[in-house]
VMD Tcl script that draws the C-alpha trace (Angstrom):
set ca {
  {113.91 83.29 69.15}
  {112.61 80.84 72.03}
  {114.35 77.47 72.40}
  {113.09 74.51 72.50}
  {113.57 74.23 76.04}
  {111.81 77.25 77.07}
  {108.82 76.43 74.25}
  {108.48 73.00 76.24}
  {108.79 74.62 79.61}
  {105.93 77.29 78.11}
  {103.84 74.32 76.71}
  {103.88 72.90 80.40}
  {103.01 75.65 82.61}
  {100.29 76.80 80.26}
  {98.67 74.37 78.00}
  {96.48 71.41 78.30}
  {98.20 67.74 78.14}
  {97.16 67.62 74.69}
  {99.39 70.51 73.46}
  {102.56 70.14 75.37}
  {104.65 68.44 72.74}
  {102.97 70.64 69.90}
  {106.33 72.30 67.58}
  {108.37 70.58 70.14}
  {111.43 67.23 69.06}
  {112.05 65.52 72.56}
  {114.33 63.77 71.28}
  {116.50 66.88 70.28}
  {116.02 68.46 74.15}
  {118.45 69.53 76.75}
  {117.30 68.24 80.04}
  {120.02 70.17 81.75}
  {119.57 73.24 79.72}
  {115.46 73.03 80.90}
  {116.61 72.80 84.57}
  {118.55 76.00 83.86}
  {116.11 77.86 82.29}
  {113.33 76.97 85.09}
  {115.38 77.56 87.72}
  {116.53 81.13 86.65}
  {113.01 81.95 86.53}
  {112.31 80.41 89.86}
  {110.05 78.19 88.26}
  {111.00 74.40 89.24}
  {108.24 73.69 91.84}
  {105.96 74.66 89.11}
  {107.49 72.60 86.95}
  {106.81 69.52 88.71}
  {103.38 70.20 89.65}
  {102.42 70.51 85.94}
  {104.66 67.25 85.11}
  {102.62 65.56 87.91}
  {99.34 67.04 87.04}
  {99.16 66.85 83.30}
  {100.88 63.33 83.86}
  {103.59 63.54 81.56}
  {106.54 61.77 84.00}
  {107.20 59.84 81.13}
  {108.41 62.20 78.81}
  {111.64 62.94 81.32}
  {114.31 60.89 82.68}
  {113.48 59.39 86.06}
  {116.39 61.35 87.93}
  {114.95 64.38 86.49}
  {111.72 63.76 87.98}
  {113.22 63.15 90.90}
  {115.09 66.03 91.14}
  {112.22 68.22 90.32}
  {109.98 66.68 92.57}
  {112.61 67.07 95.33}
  {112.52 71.31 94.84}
  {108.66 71.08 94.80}
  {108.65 69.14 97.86}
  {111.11 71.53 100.00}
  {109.77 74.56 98.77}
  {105.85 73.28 99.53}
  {107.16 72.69 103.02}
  {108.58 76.40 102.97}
  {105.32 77.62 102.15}
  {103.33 75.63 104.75}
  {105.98 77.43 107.15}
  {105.26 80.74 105.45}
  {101.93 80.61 105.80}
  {101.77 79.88 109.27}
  {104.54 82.87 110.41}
  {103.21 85.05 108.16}
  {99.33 83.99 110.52}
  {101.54 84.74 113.51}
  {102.85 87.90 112.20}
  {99.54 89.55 111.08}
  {97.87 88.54 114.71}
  {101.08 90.59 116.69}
  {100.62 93.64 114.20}
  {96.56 93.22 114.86}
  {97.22 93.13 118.84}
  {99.81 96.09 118.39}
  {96.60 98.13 116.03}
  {98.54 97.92 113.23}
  {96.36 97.60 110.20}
  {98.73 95.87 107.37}
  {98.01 94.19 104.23}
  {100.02 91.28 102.36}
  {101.69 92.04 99.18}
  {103.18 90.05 96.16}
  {104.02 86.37 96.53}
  {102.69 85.99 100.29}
  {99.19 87.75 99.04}
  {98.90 85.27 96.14}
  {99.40 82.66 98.14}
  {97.31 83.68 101.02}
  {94.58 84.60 98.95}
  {94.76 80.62 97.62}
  {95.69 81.71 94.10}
  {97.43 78.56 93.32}
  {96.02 75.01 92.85}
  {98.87 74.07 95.35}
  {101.21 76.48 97.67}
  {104.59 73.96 96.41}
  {103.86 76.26 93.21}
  {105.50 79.31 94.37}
  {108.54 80.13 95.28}
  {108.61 83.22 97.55}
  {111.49 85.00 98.63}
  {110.18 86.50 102.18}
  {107.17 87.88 104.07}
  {105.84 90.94 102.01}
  {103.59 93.66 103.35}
  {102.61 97.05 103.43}
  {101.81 99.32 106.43}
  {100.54 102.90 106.41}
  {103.08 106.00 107.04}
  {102.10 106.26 110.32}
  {102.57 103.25 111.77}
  {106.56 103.05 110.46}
  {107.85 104.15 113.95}
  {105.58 101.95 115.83}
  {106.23 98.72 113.94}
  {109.85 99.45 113.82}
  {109.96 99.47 117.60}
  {107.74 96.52 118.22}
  {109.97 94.24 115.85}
  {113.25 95.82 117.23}
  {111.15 94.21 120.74}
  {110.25 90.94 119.70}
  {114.10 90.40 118.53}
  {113.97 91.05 114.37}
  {117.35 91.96 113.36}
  {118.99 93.54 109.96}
  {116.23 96.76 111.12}
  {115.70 99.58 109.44}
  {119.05 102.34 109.49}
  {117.71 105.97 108.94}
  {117.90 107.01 105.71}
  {119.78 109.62 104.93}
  {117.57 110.25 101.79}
  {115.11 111.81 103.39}
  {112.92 113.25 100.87}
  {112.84 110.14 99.47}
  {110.70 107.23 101.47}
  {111.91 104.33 100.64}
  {109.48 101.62 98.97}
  {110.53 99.26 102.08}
  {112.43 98.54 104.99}
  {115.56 96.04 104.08}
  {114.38 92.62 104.91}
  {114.45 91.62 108.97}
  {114.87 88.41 110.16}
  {114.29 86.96 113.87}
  {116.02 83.93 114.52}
  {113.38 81.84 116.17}
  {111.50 82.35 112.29}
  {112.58 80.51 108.84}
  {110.79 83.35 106.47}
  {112.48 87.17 106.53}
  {109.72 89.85 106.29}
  {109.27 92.90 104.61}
  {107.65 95.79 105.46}
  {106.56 98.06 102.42}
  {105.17 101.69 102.95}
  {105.13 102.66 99.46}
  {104.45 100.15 96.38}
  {106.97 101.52 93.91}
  {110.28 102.69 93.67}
  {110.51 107.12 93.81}
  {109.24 108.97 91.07}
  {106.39 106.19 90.13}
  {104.39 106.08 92.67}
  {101.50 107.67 91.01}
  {101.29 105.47 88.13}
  {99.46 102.59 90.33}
  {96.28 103.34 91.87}
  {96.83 103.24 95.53}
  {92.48 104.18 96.33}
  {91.57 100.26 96.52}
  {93.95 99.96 98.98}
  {93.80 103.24 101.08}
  {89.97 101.65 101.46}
  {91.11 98.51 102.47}
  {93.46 100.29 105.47}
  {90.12 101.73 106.85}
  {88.37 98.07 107.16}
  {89.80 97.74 110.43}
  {88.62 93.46 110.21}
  {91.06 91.60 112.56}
  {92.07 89.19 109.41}
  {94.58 88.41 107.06}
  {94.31 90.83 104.63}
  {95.16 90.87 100.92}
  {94.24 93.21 97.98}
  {91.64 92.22 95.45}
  {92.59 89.96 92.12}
  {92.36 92.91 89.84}
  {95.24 94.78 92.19}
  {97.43 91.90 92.50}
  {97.53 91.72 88.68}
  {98.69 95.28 88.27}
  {100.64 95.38 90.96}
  {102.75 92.52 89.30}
  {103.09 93.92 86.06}
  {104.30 97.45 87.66}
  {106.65 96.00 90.32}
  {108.27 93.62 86.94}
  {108.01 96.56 84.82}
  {109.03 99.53 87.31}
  {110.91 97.89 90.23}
  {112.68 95.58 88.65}
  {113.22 97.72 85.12}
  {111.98 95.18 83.15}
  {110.70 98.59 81.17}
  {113.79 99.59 80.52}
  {116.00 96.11 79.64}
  {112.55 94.23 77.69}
  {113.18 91.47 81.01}
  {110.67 89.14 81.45}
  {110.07 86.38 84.09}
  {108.36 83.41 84.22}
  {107.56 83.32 87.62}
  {105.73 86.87 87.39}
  {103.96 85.57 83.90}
  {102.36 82.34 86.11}
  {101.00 84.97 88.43}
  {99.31 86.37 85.81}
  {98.33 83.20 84.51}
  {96.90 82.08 87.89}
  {95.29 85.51 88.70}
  {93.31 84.80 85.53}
  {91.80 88.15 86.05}
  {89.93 88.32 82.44}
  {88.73 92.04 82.95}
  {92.06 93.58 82.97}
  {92.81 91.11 79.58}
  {91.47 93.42 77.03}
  {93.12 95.27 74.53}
  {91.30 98.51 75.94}
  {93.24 97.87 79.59}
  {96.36 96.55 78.49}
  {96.98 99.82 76.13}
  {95.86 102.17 78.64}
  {100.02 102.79 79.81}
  {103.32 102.54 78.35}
  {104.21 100.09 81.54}
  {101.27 96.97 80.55}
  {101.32 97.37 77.27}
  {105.38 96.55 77.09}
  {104.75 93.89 79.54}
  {102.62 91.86 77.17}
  {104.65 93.09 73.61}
  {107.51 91.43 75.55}
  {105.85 88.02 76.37}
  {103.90 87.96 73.25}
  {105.72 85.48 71.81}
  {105.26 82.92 73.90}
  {101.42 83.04 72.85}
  {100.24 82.48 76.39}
  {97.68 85.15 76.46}
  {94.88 85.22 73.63}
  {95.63 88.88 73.21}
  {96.50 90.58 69.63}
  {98.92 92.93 70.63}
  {100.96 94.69 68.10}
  {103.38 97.72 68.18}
  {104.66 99.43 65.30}
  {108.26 100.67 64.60}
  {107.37 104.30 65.09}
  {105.03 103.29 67.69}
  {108.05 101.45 69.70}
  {110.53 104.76 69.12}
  {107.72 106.96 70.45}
  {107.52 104.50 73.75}
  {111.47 104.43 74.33}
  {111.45 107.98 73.56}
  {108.53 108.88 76.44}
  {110.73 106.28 78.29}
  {114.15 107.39 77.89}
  {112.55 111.45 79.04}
  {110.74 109.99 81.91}
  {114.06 108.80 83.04}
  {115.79 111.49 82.86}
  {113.60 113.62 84.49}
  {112.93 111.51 87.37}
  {116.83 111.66 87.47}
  {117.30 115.54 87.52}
  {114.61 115.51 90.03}
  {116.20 113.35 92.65}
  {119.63 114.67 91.95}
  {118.14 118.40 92.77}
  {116.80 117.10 95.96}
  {119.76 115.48 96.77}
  {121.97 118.56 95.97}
  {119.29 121.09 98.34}
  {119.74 118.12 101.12}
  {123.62 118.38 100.73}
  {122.85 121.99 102.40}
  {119.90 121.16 105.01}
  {120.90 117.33 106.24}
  {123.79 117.39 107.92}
  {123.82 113.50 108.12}
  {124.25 113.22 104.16}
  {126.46 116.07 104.13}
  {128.93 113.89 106.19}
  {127.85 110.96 104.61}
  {129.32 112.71 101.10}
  {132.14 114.17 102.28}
  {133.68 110.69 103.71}
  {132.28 109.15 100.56}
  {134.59 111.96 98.05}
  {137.74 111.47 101.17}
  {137.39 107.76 100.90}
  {137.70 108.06 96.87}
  {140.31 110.48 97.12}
  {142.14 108.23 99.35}
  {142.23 105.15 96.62}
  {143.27 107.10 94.02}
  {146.31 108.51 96.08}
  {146.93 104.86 97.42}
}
mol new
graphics top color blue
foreach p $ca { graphics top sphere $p radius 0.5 }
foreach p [lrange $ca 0 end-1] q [lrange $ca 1 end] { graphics top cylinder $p $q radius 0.2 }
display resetview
């Protein structure tokens, strides 16, 4: 069941002027509840641009508007700040012959996705780097003064997806450095060729991927990531990507069934009509998903545990790691 709030909110992001207050009472709506809703999904700068450009100010009380237009206004500014370090950034990794490309909310805006950059809210600086270069750029941030860098892991036969984010305190926006898309165990799902072929164009320019892999890179890193596979999440934020993206040949029934991981991405936001996709899943057809789902878990689990247990024996880093880890335990419960 979608409120009323988040129907209106819908109606705004996504329809024309004409269809915003379509199955919605105004007069029955929680302004505060709205604010809630968009903010939890990140999604108040885009509220306000739609407000503004579908001219519909009048339909909201003026402090609303003005509180709105204030979040759009400081987060636009971010951006413009964003865009520029994240310029400065990809110039020092092209002097140091790295060869990077921008991922996620900094490659959607850098790729001029939006009508306006306020739209977005983005968290830091993402991008990915090849395997090889992970000691290299590690020591050239560690030189220009980044901080919060990378500890060893002691997982070692399992690369992380990214280093934890690094700040340097002369820069607003923390960065990111990916070497692997998704999280252990999934990593074959996406197809990484597109962008192994962009990492031999050796162009000194910002780089991000192509449309069609910044749409499925969204729906895996919602659906894989962030589990919203396994707990039916959705986001708004992640749906306006989509929505911007407009990339119309990967919106075909024929593309969108191909995996388990699309297909539950759209069943999940298939209510808010957004999409003119007819999408249906039957009952048996939803048990035999969670079923494939619920084994693909636990294998990836008795997989990494294995690993872990054969590294208990050949690391002797995460051997010590675990044995303060069981002392420290031991030493609550005796407490």
């Amino acid at each position: 069941m979608v409120c009323v709030e988040e129907k209106l909110l819908v109606n705004i992001l996504y329809r024309a002027e004409s269809e915003v207050l379509k199955d919605i009472d105004i007069s029955h709506l929680n302004f505060e509840k709205l604010i809630k809703i968009a903010s939890a999904h990140l999604m108040l700068p885009a509220l306000f641009f739609n407000i503004h450009k579908k001219n519909l100010s009048y339909l909201f009380p003026e402090d609303f508007v003005d509180y709105t237009k204030n979040i759009y206004s400081i987060n636009k500014a971010r951006n413009e700040v964003l865009i520029s370090e994240a310029k400065e950034l990809s110039q020092l990794l092209h002097k140091n012959n790295i060869n990077h490309i921008f991922l996620k909310g900094s490659a959607l805006i850098l790729s001029n996705v939006f009508e306006d950059i306020g739209e977005r809210m983005i968290g830091d600086i993402d991008f990915i780097v090849q395997d090889k270069d992970k000691e290299k750029i590690k020591n050239l941030l560690y030189n220009k003064n980044y901080y919060g860098l990378f500890p060893d892991s002691l997982f070692t036969f399992f690369k992380p997806r990214h280093f934890p984010r690094i700040v340097q305190k002369n820069k607003t926006i923390a960065i990111e450095p990916h070497t692997e898309l998704l999280s252990p165990g999934y990593r074959c799902v996406i197809n990484s060729k597109e962008l192994i072929n962009d990492f031999k164009d050796e162009a000194k320019s910002i780089k991000t991927p192509s449309k069609s892999f910044l749409f499925d890179h969204c729906i895996y890193n919602l659906q894989i990531n962030d589990r919203g596979l396994y707990n039916s999440n959705y986001s708004h934020r992640s749906i306006y990507d989509i929505f911007k993206i407009n990339c119309k040949n990967r919106l075909d029934i024929k593309n969108i069934k191909k995996d388990i991981y699309t297909k539950h991405y759209f069943l999940t936001i298939n209510k808010f009509e957004i999409f003119d996709i007819n999408i249906t899943s039957t009952l048996l057809n939803s048990y035999f998903d969670k079923l494939i789902m619920v084994g693909r878990n636990i294998l990836r689990k008795i997989y990494i545990r294995s690993i872990q247990i054969v590294e208990l024996f050949v690391n002797y880093n995460y051997r010590k790691y675990a044995l303060n880890k069981i002392i420290n335990f031991s030493n609550k419960k005796t407490s």
